[in-house]
N, CA, C and O atoms as a printed pandas DataFrame, in Angstrom:
     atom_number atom_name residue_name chain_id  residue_number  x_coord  y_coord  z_coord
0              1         N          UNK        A               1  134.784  119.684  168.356
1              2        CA          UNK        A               1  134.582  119.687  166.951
2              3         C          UNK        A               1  133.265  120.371  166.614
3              4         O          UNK        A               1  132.158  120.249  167.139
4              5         N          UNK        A               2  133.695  121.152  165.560
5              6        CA          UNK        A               2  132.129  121.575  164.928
6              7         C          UNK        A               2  131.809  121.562  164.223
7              8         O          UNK        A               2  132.422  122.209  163.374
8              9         N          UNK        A               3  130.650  120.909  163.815
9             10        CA          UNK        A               3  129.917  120.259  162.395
10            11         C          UNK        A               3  128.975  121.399  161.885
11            12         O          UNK        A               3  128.431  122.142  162.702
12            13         N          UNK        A               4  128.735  121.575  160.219
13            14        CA          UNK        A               4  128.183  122.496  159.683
14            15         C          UNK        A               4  126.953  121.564  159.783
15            16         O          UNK        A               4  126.885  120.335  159.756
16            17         N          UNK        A               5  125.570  122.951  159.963
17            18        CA          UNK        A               5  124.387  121.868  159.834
18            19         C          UNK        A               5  123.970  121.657  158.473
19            20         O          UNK        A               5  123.466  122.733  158.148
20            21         N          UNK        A               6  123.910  120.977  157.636
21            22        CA          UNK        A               6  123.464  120.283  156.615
22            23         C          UNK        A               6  122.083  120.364  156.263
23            24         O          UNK        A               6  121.376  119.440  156.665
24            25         N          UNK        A               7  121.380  121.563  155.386
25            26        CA          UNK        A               7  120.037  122.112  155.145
26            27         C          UNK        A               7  119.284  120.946  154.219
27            28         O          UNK        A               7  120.043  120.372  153.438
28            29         N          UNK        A               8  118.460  120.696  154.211
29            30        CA          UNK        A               8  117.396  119.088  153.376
30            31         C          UNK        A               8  117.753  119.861  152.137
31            32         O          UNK        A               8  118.231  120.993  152.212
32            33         N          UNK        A               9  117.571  119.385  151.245
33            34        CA          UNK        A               9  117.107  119.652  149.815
34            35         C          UNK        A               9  115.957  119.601  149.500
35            36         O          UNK        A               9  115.328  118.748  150.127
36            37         N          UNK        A              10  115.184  120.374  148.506
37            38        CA          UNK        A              10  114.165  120.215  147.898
38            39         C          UNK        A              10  113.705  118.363  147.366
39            40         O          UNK        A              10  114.666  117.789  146.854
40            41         N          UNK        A              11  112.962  117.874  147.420
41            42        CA          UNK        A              11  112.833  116.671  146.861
42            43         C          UNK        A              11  112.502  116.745  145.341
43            44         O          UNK        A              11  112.870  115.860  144.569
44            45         N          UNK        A              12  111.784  117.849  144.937
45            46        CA          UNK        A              12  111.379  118.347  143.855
46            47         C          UNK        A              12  113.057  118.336  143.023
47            48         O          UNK        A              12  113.492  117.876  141.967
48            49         N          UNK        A              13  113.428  118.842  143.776
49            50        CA          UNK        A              13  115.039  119.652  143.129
50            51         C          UNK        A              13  116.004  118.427  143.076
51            52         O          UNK        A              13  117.197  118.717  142.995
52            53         N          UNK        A              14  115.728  117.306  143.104
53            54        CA          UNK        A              14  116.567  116.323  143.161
54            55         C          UNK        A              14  116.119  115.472  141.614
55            56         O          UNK        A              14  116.823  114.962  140.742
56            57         N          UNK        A              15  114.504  115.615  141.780
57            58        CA          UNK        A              15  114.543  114.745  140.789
58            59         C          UNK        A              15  114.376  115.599  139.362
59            60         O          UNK        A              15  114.362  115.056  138.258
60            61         N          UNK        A              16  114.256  116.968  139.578
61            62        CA          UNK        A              16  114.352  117.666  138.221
62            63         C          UNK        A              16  115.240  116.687  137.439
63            64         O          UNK        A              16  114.928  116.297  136.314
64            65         N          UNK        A              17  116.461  116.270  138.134
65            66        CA          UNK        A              17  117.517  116.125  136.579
66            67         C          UNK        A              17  116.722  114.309  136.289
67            68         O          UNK        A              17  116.969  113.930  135.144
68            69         N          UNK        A              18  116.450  113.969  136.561
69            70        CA          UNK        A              18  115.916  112.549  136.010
70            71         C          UNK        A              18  114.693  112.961  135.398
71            72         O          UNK        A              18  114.168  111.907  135.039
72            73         N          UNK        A              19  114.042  113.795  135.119
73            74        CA          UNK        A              19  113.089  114.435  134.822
74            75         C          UNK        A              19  113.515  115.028  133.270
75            76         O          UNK        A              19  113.152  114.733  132.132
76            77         N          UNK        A              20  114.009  115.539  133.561
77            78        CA          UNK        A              20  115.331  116.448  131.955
78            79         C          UNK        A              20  115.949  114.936  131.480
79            80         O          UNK        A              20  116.139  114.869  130.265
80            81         N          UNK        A              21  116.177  114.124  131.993
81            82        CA          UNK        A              21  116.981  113.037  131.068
82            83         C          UNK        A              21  115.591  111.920  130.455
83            84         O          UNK        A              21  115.662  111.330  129.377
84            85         N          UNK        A              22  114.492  111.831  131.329
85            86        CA          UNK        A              22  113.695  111.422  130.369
86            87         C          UNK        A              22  113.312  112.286  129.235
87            88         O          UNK        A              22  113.629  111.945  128.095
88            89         N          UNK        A              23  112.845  113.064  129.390
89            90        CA          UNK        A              23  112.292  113.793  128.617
90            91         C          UNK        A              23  113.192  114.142  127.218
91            92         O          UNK        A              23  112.646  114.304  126.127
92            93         N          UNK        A              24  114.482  114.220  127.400
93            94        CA          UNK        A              24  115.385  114.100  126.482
94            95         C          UNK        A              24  115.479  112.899  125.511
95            96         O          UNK        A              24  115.453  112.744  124.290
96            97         N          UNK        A              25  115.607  112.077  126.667
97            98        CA          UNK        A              25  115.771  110.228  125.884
98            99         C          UNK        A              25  114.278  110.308  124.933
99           100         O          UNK        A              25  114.254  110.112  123.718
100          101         N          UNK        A              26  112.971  110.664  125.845
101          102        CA          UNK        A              26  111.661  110.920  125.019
102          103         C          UNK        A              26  111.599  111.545  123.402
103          104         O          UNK        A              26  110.931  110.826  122.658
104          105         N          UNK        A              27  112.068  112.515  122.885
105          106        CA          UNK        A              27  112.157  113.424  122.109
106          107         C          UNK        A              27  113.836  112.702  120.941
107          108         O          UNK        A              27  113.713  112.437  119.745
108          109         N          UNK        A              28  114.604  112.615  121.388
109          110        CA          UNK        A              28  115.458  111.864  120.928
110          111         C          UNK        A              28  115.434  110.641  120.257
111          112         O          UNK        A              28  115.569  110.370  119.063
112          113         N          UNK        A              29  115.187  109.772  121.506
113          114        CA          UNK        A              29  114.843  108.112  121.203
114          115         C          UNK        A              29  113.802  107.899  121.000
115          116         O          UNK        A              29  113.582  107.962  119.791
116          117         N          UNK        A              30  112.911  107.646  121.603
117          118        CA          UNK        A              30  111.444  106.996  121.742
118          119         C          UNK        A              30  110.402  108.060  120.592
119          120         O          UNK        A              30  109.680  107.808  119.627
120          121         N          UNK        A              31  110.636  108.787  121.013
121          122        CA          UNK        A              31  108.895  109.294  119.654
122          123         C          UNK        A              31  109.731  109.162  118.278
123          124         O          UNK        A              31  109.001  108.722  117.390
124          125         N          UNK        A              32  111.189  109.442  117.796
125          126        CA          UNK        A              32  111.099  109.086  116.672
126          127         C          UNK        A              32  111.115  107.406  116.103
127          128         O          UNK        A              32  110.889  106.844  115.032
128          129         N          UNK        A              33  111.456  107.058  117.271
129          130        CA          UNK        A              33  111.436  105.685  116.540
130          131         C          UNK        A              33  109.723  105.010  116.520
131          132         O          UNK        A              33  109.414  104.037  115.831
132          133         N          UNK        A              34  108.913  105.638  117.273
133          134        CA          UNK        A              34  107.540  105.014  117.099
134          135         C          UNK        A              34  107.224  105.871  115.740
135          136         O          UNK        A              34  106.541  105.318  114.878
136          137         N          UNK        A              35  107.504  106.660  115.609
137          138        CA          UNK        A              35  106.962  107.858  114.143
138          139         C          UNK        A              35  107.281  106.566  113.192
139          140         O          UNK        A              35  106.448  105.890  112.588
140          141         N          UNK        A              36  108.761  106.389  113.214
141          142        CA          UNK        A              36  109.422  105.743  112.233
142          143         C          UNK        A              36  108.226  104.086  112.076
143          144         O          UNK        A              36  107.659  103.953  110.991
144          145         N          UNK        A              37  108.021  103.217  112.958
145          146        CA          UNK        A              37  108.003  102.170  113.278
146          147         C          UNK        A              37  105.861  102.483  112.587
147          148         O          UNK        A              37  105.087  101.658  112.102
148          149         N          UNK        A              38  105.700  103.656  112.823
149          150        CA          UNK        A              38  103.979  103.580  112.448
150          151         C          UNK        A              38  104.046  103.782  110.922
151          152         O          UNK        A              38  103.165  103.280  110.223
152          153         N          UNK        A              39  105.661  104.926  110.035
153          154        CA          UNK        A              39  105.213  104.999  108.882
154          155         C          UNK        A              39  105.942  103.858  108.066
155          156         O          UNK        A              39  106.155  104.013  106.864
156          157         N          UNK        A              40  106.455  102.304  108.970
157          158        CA          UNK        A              40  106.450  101.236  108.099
158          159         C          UNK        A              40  105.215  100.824  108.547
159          160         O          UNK        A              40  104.568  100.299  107.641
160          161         N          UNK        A              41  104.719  100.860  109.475
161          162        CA          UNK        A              41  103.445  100.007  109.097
162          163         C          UNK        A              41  102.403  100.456  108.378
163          164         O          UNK        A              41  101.447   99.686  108.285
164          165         N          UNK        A              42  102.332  101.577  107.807
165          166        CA          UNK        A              42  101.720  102.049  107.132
166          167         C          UNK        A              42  101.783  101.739  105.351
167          168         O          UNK        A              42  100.984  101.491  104.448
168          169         N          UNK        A              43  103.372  101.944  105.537
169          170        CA          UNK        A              43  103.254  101.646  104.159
170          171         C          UNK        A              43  103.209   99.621  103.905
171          172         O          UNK        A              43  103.371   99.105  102.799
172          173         N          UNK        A              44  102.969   98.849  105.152
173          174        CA          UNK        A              44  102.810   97.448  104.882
174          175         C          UNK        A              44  101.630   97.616  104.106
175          176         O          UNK        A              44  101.527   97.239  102.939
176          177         N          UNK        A              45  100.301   98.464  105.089
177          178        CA          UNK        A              45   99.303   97.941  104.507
178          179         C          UNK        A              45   99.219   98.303  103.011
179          180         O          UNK        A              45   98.452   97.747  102.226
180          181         N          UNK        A              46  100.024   99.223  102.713
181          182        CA          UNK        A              46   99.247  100.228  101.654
182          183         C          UNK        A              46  100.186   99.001  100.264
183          184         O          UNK        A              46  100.274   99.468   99.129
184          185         N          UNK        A              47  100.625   97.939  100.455
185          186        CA          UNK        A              47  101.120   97.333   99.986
186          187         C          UNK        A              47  100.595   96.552   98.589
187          188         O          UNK        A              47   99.928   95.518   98.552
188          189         N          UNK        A              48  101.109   97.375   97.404
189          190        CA          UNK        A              48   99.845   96.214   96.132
190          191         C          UNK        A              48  100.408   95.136   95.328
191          192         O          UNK        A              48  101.591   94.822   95.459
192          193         N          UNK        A              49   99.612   94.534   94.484
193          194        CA          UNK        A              49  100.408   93.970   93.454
194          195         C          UNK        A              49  101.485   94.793   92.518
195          196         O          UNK        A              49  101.222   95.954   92.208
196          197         N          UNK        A              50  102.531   94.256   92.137
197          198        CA          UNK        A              50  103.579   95.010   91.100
198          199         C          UNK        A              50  104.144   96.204   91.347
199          200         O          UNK        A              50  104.329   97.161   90.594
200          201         N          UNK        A              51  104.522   95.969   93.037
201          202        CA          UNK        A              51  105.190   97.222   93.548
202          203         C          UNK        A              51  106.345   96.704   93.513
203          204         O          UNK        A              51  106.430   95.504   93.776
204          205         N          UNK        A              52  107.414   97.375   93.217
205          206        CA          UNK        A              52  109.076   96.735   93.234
206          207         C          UNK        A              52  109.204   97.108   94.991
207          208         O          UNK        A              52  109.004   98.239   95.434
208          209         N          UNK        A              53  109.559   95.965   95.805
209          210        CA          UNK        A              53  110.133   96.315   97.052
210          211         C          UNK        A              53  111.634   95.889   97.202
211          212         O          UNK        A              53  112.207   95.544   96.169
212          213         N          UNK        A              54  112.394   95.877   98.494
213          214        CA          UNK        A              54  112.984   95.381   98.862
214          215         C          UNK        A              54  113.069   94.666  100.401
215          216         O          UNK        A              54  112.395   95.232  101.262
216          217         N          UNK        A              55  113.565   93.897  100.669
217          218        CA          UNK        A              55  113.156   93.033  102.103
218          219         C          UNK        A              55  114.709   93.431  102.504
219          220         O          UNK        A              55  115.726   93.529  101.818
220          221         N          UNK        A              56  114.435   93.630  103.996
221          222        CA          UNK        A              56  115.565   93.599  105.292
222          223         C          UNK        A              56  116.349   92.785  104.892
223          224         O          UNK        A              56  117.392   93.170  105.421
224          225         N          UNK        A              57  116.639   91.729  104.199
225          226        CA          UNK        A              57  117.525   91.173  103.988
226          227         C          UNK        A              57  118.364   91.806  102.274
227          228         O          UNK        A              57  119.402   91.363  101.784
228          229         N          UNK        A              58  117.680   92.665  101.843
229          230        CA          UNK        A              58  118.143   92.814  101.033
230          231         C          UNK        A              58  118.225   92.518   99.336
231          232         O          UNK        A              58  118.993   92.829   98.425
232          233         N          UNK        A              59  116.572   91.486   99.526
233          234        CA          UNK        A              59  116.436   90.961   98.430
234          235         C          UNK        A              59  115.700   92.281   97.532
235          236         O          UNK        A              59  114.931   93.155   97.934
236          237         N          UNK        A              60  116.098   92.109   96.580
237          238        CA          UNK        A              60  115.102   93.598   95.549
238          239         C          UNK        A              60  114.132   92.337   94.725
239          240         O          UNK        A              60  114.700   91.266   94.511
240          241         N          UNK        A              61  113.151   92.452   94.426
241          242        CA          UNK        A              61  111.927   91.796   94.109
242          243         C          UNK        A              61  110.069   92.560   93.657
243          244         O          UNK        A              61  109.591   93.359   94.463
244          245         N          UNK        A              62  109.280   92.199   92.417
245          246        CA          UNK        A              62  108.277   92.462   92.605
246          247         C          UNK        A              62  107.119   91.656   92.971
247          248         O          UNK        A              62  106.878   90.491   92.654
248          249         N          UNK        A              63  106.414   92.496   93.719
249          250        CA          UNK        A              63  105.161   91.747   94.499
250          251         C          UNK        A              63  104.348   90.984   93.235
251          252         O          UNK        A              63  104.278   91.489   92.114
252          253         N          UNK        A              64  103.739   89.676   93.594
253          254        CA          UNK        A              64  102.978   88.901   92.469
254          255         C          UNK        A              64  101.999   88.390   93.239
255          256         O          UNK        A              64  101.102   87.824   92.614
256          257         N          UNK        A              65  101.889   88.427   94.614
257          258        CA          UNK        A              65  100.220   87.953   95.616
258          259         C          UNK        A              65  100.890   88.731   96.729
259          260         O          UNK        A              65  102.097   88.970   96.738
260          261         N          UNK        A              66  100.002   89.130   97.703
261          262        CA          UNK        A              66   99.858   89.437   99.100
262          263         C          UNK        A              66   98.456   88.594   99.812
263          264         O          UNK        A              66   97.248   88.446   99.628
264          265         N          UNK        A              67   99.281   88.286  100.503
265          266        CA          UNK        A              67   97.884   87.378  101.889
266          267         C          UNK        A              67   97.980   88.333  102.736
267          268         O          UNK        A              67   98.531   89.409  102.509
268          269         N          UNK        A              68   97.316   87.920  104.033
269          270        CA          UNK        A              68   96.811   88.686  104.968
270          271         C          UNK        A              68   98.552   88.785  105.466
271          272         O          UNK        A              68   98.797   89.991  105.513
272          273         N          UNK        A              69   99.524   88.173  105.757
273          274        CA          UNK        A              69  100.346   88.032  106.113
274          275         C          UNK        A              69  102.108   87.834  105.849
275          276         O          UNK        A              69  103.172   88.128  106.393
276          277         N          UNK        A              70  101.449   86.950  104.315
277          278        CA          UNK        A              70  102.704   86.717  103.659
278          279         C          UNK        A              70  102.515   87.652  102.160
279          280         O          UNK        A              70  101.510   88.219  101.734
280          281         N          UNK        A              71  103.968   87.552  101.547
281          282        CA          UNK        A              71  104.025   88.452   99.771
282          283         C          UNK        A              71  104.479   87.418   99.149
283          284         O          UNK        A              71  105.417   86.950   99.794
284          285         N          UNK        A              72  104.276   86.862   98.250
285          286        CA          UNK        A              72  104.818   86.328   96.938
286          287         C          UNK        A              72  105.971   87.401   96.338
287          288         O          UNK        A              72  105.892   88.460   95.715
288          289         N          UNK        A              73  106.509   87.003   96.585
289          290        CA          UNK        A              73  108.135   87.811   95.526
290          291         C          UNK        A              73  108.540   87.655   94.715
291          292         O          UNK        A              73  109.496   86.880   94.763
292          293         N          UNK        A              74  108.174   88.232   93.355
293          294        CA          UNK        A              74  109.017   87.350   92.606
294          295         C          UNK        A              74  110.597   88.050   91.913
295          296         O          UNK        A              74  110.777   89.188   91.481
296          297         N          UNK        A              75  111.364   87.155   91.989
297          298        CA          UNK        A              75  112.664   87.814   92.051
298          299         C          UNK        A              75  113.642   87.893   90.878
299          300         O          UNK        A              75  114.644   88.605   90.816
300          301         N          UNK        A              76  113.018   86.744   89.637
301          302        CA          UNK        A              76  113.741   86.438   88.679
302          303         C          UNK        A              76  112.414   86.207   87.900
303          304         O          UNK        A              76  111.294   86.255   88.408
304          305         N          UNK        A              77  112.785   85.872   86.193
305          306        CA          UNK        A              77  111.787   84.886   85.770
306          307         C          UNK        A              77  110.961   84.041   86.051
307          308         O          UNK        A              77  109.769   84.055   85.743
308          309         N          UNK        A              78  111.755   82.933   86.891
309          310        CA          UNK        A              78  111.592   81.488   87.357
310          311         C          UNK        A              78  111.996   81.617   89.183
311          312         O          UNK        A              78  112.242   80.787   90.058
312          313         N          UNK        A              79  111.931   82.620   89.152
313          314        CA          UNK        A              79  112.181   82.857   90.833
314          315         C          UNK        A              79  111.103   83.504   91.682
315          316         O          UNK        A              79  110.837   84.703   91.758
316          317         N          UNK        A              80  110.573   82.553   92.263
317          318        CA          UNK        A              80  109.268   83.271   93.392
318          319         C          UNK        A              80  110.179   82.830   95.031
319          320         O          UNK        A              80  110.674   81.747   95.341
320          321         N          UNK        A              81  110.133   84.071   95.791
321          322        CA          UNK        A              81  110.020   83.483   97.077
322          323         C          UNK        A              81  108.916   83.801   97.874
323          324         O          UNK        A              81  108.420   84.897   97.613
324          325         N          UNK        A              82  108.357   83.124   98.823
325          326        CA          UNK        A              82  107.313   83.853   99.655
326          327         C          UNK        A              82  107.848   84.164  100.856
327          328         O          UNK        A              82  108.599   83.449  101.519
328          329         N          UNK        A              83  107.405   85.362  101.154
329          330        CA          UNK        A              83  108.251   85.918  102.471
330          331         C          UNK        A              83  107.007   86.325  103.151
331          332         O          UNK        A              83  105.899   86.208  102.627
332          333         N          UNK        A              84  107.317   87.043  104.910
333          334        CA          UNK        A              84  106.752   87.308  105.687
334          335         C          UNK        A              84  106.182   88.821  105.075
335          336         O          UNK        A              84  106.763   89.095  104.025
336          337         N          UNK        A              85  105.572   89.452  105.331
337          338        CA          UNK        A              85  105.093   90.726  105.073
338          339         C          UNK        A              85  105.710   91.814  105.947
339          340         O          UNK        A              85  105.970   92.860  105.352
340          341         N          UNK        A              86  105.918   91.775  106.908
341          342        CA          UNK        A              86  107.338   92.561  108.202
342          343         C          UNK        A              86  108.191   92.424  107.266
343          344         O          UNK        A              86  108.403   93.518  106.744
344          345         N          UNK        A              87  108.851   91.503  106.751
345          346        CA          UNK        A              87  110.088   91.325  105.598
346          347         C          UNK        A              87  110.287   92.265  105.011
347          348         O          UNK        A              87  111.473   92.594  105.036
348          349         N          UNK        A              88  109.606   92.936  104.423
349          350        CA          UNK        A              88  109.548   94.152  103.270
350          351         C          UNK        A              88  109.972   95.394  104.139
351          352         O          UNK        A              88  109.329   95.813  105.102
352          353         N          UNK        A              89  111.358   96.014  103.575
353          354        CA          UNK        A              89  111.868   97.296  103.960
354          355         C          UNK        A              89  111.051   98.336  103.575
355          356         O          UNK        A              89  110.270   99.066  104.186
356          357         N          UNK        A              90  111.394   98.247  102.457
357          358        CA          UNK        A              90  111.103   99.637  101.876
358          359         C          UNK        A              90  110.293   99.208  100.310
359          360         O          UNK        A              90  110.389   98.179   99.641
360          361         N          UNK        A              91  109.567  100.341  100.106
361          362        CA          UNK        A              91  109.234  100.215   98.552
362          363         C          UNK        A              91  109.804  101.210   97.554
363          364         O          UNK        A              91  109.659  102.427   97.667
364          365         N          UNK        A              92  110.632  100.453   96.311
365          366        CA          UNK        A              92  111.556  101.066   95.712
366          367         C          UNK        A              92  110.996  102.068   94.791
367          368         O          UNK        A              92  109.998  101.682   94.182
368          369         N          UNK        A              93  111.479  103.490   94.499
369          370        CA          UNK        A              93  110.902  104.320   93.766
370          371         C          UNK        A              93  111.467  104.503   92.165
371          372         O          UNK        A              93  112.337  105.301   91.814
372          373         N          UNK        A              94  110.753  103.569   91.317
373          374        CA          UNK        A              94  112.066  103.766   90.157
374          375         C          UNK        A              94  111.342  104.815   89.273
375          376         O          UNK        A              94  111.902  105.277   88.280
C-alpha cells in the first residue's frame, strides 16, 4: 500500500478563518450595539424636567422630578408613577 505524504499546514492559515468571523461578528454585532447602548446612556443623563418620554414598557409620560436614579412620571392628571431611570426608552419628539 501507498500512502500520500500529508504536507503540515500553515498554523497561521488555519486560524485566518476564526479571525474573519470575529472580526465580522465585531463590526456587525458588538460595536453597534455598544454605539447604541452609549447613545442611551447619554441621552439618560441629558434627562430634564418636562421632557415627554416613554419607558420600555411602553408607558408615554412627562418627567415631574429626576433623582440620581429614579424619574417621577407623571402620566395623567392624578397619575404619578416613579420609575427606575434605565426605564426610560426614548425621549418623545412632539
Amino acid at each position: 500500500m501507498i500512502f500520500a505524504q500529508v504536507q503540515g499546514q500553515n498554523p497561521m492559515a488555519a486560524l485566518f478563518p476564526l479571525v474573519l468571523i470575529f472580526f465580522i461578528f465585531y463590526f456587525l454585532l458588538i460595536r453597534p450595539q455598544h454605539k447604541k447602548q452609549k447613545e442611551h446612556t447619554i441621552m439618560l443623563e441629558s434627562l430634564k424636567k418636562g421632557d415627554s418620554v416613554v419607558t420600555i414598557g411602553g408607558i408615554h409620560g412627562v418627567i415631574q422630578d429626576i433623582k440620581k436614579s429614579e424619574v417621577l412620571l407623571k402620566i395623567d392628571d392624578n397619575t404619578k408613577v416613579l420609575i427606575d431611570k434605565t426605564a426610560v426608552a426614548r425621549i418623545k419628539k412632539d
